[in-house]
KOLTOR-61789 format. One line per field, with one value per residue: residue number from 1; residue in one letter; chain; x, y, z of N, C-alpha, C in turn. Coordinates in Angstrom, 1 decimal, m for minus. Layout:
nr	[NUM  ...]
rest	[A  ...]
kette	[A  ...]
nx	[X  ...]
ny	[Y  ...]
nz	[Z  ...]
cax	[X  ...]
cay	[Y  ...]
caz	[Z  ...]
cx	[X  ...]
cy	[Y  ...]
cz	[Z  ...]
//
This chain:
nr	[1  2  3  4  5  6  7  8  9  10  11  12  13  14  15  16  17  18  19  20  21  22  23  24  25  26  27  28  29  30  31  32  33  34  35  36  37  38  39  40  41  42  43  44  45  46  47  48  49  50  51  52  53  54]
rest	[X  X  X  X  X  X  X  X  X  X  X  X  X  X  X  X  X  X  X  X  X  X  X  X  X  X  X  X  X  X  X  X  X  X  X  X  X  X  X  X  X  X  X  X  X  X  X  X  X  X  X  X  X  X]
kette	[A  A  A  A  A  A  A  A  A  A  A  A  A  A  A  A  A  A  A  A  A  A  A  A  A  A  A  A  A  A  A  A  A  A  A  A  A  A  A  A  A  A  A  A  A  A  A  A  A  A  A  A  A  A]
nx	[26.4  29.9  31.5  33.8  35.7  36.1  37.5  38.3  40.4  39.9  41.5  42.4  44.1  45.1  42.6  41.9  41.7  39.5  38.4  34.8  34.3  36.7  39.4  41.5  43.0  43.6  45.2  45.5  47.5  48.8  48.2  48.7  46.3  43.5  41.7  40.1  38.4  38.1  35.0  34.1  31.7  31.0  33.1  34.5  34.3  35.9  36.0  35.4  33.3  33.7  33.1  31.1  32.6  31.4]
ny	[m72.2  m73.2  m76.4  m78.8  m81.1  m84.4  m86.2  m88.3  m88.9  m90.4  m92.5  m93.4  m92.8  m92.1  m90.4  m87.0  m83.6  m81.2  m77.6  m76.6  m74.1  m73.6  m71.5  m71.8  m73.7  m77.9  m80.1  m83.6  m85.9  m88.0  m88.8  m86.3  m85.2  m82.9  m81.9  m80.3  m77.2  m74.0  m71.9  m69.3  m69.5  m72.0  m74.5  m76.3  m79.6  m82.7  m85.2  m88.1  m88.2  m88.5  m88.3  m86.0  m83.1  m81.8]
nz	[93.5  94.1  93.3  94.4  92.8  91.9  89.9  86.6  84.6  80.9  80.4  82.8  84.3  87.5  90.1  89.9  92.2  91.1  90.7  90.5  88.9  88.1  86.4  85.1  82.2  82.7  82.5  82.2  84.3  83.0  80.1  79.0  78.1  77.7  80.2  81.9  81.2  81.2  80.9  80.8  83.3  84.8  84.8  81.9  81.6  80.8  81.7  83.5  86.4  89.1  92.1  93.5  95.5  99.0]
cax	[27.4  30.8  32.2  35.1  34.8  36.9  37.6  39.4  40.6  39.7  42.8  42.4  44.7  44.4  41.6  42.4  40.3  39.4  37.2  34.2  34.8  38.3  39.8  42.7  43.1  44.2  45.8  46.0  49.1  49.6  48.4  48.3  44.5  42.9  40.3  39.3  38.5  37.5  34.2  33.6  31.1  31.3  34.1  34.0  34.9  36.3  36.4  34.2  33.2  33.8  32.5  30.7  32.9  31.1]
cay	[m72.6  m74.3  m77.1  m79.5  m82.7  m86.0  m86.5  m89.4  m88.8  m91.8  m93.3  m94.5  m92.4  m91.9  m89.1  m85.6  m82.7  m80.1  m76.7  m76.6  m72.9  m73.2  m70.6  m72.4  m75.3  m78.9  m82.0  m85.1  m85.7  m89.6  m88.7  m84.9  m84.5  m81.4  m82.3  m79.3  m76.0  m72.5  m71.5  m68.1  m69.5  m73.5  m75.3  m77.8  m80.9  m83.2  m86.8  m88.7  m87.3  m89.8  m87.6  m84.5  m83.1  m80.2]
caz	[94.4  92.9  93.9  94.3  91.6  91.5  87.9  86.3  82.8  80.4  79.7  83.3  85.3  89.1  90.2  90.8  92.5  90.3  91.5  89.3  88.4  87.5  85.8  84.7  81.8  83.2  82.1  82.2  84.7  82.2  78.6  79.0  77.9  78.6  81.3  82.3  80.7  81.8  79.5  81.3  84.7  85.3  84.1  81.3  82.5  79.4  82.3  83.9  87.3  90.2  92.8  93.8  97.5  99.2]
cx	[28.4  31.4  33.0  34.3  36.4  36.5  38.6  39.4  40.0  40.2  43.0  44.0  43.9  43.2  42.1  40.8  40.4  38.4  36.3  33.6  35.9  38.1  40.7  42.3  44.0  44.3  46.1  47.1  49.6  49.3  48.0  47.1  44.0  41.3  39.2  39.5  37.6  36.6  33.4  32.5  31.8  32.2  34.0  35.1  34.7  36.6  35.3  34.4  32.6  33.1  32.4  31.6  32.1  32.0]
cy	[m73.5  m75.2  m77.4  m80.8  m83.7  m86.7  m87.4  m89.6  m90.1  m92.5  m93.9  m94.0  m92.4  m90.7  m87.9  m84.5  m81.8  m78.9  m76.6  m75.1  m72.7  m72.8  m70.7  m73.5  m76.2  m79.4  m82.6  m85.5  m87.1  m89.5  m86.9  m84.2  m83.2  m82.0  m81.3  m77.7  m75.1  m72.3  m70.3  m68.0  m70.5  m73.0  m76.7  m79.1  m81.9  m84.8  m86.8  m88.0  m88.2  m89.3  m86.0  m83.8  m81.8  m79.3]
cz	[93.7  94.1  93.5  93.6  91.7  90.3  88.2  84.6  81.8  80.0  81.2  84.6  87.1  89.3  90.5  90.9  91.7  91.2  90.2  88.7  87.7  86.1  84.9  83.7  82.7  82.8  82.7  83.0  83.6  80.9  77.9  78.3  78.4  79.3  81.4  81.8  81.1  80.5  80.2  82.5  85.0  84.0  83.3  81.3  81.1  80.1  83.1  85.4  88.6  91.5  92.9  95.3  97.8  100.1]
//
């Protein structure tokens, strides 16, 4: 079952939701890091992981 995650990059930006399938790369909106990457099921998640939402 995938969920929704509250990541926060490590440089200390604010949190954003990611879906923990995503299909898509994501950055960083403050030092454009790549957070989150598609690795063909789950998504690898490159930030700390502030919460789980269901």
């Amino acid at each position: 079952m995938a969920r929704f995650l509250k990541i926060q990059c490590e440089c200390g930006s604010d949190p954003e939701i990611v879906y923990g399938d995503s299909k898509m790369r994501r950055l960083c909106k403050k030092c454009q890091a790549v957070i989150v990457e598609p690795s063909g099921g789950r998504a690898r998640v490159n930030a700390r992981i502030v919460e789980v939402l269901s």
